[in-house]
N, C-alpha and C positions, 0 to 999 in steps of 0.2 A: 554289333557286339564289340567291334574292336574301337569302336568308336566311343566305349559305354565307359571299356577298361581302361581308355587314354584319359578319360573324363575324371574316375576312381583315382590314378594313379598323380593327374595333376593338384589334385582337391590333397590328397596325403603328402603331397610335397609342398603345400600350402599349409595345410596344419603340422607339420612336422618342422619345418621355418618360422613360423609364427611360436610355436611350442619352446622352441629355443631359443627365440630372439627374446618370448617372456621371461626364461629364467639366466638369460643373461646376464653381463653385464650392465650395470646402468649407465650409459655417457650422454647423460644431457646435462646443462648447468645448473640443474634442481637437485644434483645427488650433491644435497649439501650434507657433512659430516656435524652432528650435535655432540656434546660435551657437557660430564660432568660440572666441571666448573670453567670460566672463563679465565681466569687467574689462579696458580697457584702460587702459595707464597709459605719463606720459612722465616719465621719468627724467635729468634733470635740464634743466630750462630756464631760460631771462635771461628774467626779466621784459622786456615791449613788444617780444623777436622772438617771428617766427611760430616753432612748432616742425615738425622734418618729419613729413609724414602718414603715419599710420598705418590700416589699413586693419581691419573687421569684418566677415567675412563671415556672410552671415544665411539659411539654409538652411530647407527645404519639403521636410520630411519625408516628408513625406504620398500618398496618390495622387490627389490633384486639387490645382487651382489655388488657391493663398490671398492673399484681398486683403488686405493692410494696410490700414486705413481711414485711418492715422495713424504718423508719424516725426518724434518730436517732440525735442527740448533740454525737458528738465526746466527748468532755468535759461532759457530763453526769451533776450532781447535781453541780459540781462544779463551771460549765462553767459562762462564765458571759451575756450569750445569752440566747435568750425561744424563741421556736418556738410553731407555733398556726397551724395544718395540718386540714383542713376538719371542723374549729371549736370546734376542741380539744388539748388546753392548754397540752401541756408535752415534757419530755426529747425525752421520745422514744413514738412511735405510729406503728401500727400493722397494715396489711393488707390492704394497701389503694388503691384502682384501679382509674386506668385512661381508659376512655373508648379509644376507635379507632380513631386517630386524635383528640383528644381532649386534655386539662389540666386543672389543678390545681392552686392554689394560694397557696403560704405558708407565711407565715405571722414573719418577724423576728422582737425583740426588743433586747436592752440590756440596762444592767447597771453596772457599773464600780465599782468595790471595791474602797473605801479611801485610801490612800497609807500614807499621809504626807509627801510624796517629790514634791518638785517644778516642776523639769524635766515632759515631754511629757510622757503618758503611752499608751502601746502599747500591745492589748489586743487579741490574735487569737482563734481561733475554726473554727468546719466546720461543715456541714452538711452531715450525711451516710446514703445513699440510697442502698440497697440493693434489687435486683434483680434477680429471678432466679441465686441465689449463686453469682451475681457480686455486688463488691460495684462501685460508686460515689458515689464524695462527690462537694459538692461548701463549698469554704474557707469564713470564718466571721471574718472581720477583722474592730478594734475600734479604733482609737484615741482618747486617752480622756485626762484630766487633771483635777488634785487635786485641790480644791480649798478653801477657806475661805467663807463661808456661814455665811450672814447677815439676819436675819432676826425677822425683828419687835423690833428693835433695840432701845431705848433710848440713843444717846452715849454719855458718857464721853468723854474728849480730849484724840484724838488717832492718831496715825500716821499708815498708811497704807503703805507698803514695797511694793517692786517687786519681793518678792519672789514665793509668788501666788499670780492668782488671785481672785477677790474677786465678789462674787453673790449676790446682794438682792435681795433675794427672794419676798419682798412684799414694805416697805416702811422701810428708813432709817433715823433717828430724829437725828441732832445734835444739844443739848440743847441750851438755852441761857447761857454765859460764857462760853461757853465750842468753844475747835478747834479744827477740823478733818485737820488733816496736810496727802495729799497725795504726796509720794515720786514717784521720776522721774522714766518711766520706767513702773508703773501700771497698770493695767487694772481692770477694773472695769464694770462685767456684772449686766444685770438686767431682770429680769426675767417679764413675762408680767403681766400690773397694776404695775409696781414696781416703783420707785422712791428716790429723795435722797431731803429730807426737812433743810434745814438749817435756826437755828433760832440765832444761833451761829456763828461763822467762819469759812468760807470754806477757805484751801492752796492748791490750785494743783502747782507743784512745778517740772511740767515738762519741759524740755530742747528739743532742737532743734533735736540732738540725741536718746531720749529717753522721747517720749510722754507721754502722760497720756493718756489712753482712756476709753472712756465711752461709754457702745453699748449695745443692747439689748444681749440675752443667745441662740435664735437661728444661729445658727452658719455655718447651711447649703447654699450652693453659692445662695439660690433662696431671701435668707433672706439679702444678703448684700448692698444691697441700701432700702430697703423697710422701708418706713417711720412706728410710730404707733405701735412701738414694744417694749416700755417702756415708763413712763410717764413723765420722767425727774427730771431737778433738778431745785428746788425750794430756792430763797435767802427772807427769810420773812422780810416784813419791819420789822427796830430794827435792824438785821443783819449787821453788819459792818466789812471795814476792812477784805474783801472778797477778794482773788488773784486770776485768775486762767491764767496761763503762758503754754503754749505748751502743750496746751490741744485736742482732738479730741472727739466732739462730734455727734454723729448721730443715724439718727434711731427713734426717740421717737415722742412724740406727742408734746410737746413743750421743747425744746432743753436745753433754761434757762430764767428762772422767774425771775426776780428782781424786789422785792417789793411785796407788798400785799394789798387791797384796806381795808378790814378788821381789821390791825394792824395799831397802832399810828407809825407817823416816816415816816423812808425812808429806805432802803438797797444802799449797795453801794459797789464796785466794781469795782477791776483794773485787764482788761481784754487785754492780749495779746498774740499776734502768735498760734492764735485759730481757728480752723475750727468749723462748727456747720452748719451741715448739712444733708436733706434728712429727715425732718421735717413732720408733719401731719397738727401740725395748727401755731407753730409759731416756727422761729428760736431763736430769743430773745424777750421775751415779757414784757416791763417793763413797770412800773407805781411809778410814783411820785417817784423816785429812782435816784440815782448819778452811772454813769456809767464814768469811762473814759478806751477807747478802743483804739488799737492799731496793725497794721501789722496781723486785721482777717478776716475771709471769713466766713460770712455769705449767704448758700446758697441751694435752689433749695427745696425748702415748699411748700404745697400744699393752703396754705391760707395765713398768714402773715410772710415773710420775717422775717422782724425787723419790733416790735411795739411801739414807744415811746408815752406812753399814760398819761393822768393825772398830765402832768406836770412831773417836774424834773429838775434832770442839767447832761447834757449828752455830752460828748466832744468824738467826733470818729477822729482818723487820721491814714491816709495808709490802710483806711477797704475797701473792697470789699463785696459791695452788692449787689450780682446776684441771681437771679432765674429763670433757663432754665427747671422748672419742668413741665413735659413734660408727667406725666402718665395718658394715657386717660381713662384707664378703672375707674378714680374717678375723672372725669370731668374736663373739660377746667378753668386754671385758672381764677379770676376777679375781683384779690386784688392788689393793689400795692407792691415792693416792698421793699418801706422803707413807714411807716409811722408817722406823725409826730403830734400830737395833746394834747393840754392839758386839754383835758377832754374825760371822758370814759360813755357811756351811761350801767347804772345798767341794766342785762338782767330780774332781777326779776322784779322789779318795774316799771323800764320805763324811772327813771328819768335821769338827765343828772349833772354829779359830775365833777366839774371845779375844776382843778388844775392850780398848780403857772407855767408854763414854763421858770427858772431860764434861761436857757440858752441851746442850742441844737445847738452843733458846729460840722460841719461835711469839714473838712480839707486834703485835698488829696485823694478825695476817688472818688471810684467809684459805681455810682448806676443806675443797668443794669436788663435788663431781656429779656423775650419772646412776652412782651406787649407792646404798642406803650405806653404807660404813666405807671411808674414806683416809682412816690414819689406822698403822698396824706401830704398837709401840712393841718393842719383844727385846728382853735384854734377858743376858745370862748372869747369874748370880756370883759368877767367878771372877767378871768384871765389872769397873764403876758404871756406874748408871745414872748418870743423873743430865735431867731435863724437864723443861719448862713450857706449860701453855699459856700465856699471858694475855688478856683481850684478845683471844681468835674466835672466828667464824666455824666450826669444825662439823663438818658431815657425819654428824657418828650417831645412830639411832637411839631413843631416851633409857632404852632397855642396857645401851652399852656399857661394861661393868668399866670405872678406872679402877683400876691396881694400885694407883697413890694420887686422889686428889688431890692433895697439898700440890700436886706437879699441874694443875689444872686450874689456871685462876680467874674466877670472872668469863669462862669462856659462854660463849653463843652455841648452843646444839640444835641439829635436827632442823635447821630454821632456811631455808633457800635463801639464799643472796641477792639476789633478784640483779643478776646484770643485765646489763642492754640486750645481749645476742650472743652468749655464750658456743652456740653451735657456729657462730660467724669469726670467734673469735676475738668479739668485742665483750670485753671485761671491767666495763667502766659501770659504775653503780646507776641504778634506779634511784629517781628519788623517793622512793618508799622504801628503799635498802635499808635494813634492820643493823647493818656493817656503819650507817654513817655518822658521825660523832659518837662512834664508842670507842677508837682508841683510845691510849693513855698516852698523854704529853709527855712522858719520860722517854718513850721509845720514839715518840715524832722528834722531839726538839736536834736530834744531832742529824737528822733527815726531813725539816722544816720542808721541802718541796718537795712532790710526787714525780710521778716519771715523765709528764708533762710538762713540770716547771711550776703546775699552779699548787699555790702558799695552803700549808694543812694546817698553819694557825689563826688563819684569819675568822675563822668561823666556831658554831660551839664546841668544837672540838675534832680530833682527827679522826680521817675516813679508816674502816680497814681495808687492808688490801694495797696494791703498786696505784692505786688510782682514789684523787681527793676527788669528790662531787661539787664543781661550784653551783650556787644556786644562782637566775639569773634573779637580780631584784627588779622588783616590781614599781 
């Protein structure tokens, strides 16, 4: 019997060692640790900001527990990375276990030393796991760039280079008297709330080759059409003698302001071979202002297109104004648009403030969208009114009543445009385009080339629209 019990009691101290030793740890050199990805990397960063964190998850394969002895930075104090393991900030971390088919998160960020060179920087590290005496590592790789930091600026007249570019961080003032001259080739980020005030002179002085751009500071593929990620730029009445040439504008919440209901006066601006697009509430929003535009695209805003409010005197030729915005996670659009009015109802008050409408000429253009009615013309009888459709393309259903055809000349209705890829953002004609050789030669000849460069006389006549169709001969 006692012989039976030494038997029983050996046999349970065998399965009770064997029982533990299964749900032990693992230390052979097979508890290898798997990983989301083998590389992370961040695409594009300003040197001296943080970037946003990206995350690694680090998975246990396996059927038992495995310790990490070791989560280290390769680069140690130097590195220009931090990792976060288990909710603890540091270079190196200690003894972190993954249970049995389970993982982890590890939390990476970084930020970039200032350099003062213009060139791309290219920043590596990696992360050492060690293992029962084995290392992995996953590689941490940054692209980032130096740049000219603006912020909370009053400016004097200054000319802005292509050498870097340049950040506002919050809002940018350019005085009264004073002109911000930006040279061809620029780029100009803006970080969120941010902005560019001009009470003074705006030059963008970009070329066909070498744009200007203007865009928000996120820079990850997710952020590339997203509207509402800077707050734009602003021409205050008084402002005059405003240029801006081979510009690209997108991203913000309203594109460009001309005018102020606030200030005496008017702004005024000669606007061409301009995109401006992917908007929050307006592409261009103007009031009681002087605009004359030419060979631009205004396009694809989640509320107003183009707003011509308050009166003014506005002359558009070769512009294309489309809106295919199309994101429904912030609602179906139910604006026009172009719109066209000289008068603006105050949101504080209630009341309703009439302006002069000098004149609003809209000459070889096209205006198009995803709605059966696309132009809101609405004027007050207390103020002038007068405006012109001349050879346009216009979205507006056969039922649409005009109010003064005489203001409506030779236009195209109802009729699709037929561009390349509207939703892609390509607004270059089909050649089936019903828009092509119907312009009129009085409005082409003192803007003979498109925003391309290629000639709108060469052929039976001009395209409508920022964009001439060459045909290729046969």
């Amino acid at each position: 019997m006692n012989y039976l019990i030494k038997i029983l009691v050996i046999i349970g101290l065998i399965s009770l060692f064997y029982s533990c030793e299964k749900e032990g740890m693992n230390s052979s050199s097979d508890a290898v640790l798997h990983f989301s990805t083998d590389t992370i990397t961040f695409d594009t960063l300003f040197t001296s900001i943080d970037s946003p964190t990206k995350n690694l998850r680090v998975i246990n394969q396996t059927n038992e527990n495995v310790v990490i002895s070791s989560v280290r930075l390769a680069g140690g104090k130097e590195s220009g990375f931090r990792i976060n393991v288990n909710g603890e900030a540091a270079n190196e971390t200690y003894n972190v276990s993954i249970p049995a088919k389970d993982s982890i998160f590890i939390f990476i960020e970084a930020t970039l030393a200032k350099t003062g060179k213009s060139g791309p920087l290219i920043t590596e590290d990696s992360i050492i796991f060690r293992v029962n005496n084995i290392d992995q590592k996953v590689r941490l790789m940054a692209w980032g760039q130096d740049f000219v930091l603006v912020k909370s600026d009053l400016a004097k007249s200054a000319i802005w280079t292509n050498d870097r570019p340049y950040l506002v961080y919050n809002e940018m003032f350019v005085d009264s008297g004073m002109t911000l001259t930006i040279d061809p080739g620029a780029t100009v980020y803006f970080h969120k709330n941010a902005g560019l005030k001009i009470k003074g002179t705006l030059k963008v002085m970009g070329t066909l080759e070498e744009p200007v751009e203007f865009k928000g500071d996120r820079l990850e593929p997710a952020f590339n059409d997203l509207p509402d990620q800077w707050n734009g730029i602003i021409l205050y009445s008084g402002s005059h003698n405003n240029r801006i040439n081979y510009a690209k504008i997108k991203n913000a919440n309203i594109g460009l302001q001309v005018g102020t209901i606030e200030h005496a006066g008017f702004a005024s601006l000669e606007l061409s071979n301009t995109r401006i697009e992917n908007m929050s509430w307006s592409g261009i929003w103007a009031m009681k202002s002087k605009i004359l535009a030419y060979n631009c695209i205004i396009s694809n805003v989640r509320y107003y297109n183009t707003a011509l409010l308050l009166g003014g005197d506005y002359q558009f030729y070769h512009t294309t104004f489309a809106n295919y915005y199309n994101k429904i996670s912030s609602g179906l659009r139910t604006t026009e648009t172009l719109v066209v009015s000289n008068y603006i109802i105050d949101n504080q008050s209630g009341t309703r403030l009439v302006g002069e409408m000098k004149g609003a000429t809209f000459g070889n253009c096209i205006i198009t969208g995803n709605r059966t009615n696309e132009l809101l013309v609405s004027m007050d009888k207390q103020g002038a009114a007068n405006y012109l459709f001349d050879k346009c393309l216009i979205q507006i259903p056969d039922t649409f009543k005009l109010a003064e055809p005489a203001r409506f000349v030779d236009i195209i209705r109802n009729v699709v445009p037929r561009f390349k890829n509207p939703y892609k953002g390509n607004f270059e004609l089909d050649t089936l385009s019903v828009a092509k050789d119907f312009g009129k030669i009085l409005y082409a000849k003192p803007y003979p080339t498109d925003i391309k460069h290629d000639n709108r006389l060469d052929d039976a006549g001009p395209d409508l629209g920022a964009f001439e169709r060459i045909e290729k001969k046969k």
